[in-house]
N, C-alpha and C positions, 0 to 999 in steps of 0.2 A: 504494500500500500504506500503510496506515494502523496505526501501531505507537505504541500507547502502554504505560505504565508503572502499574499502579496500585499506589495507597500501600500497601500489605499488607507486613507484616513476612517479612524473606529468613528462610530455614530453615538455619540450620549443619548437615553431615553430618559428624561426627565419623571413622567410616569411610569416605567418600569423599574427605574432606579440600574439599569444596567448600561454597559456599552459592551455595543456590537461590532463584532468585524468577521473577516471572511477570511475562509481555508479554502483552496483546492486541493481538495482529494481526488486520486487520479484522475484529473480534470475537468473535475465537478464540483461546483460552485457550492459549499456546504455555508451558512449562518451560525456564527457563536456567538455568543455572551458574557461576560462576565456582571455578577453582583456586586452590588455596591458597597453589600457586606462584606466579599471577599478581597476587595481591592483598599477595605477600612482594613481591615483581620492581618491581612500578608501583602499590600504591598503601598503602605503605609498614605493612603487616601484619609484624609483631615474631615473630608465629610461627603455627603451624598450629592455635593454639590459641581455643576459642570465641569468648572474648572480642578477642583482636587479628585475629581475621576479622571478626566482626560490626562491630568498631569500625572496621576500615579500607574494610568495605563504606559503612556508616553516609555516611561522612566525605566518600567518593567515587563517589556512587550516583550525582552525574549525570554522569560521565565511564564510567564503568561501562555505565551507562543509553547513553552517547553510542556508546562501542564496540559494542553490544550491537546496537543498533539499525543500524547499520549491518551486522553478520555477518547478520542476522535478513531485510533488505534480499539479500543476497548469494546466501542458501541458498535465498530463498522460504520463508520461513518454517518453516522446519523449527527442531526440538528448538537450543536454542543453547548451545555449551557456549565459553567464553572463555578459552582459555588463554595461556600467558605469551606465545607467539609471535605470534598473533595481538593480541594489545595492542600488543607492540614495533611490529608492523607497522601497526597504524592507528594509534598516538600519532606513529610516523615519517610515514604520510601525511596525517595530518590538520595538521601542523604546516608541511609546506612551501606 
């Protein structure tokens, strides 16, 4: 499986509390996510707000990218949504 990342700017949902960006999995356009909680939790976002989500995505897109692509691995490429449990759980097994 063949997952990469293209450069395109994430989308903040102000109502969802998330921001979104895009994988190609063997070259098919898949939709992720991350939470606002998990971007507060691990990758130190100050609040739910435009600017400290875009900036703590910014900062830590390729650890973001690194989680992602492993759940995207997992599901088979289904829709990828990241939240806080699922980061605690692969920053604790990527680390040992």
């Amino acid at each position: 499986m063949q997952i990469i990342f293209p450069n395109e700017p994430p989308e903040y949902s102000g109502r969802e509390l998330t921001v979104a960006f895009t994988a190609m999995v063997d070259g098919e356009r898949v939709e992720c996510t991350i939470t606002a909680e998990a971007l507060e939790d691990h990758f130190g976002a100050a609040s739910p707000r435009f600017e400290d989500m875009l900036g703590a995505f910014d900062t830590h897109r390729s650890r973001i990218e690194a989680a992602t692509r492993r759940l995207l691995s997992e599901t088979r490429a289904q829709c990828a949504v990241l939240r806080s449990g699922y980061v605690r759980f692969y920053e604790a097994n990527v680390r040992s």
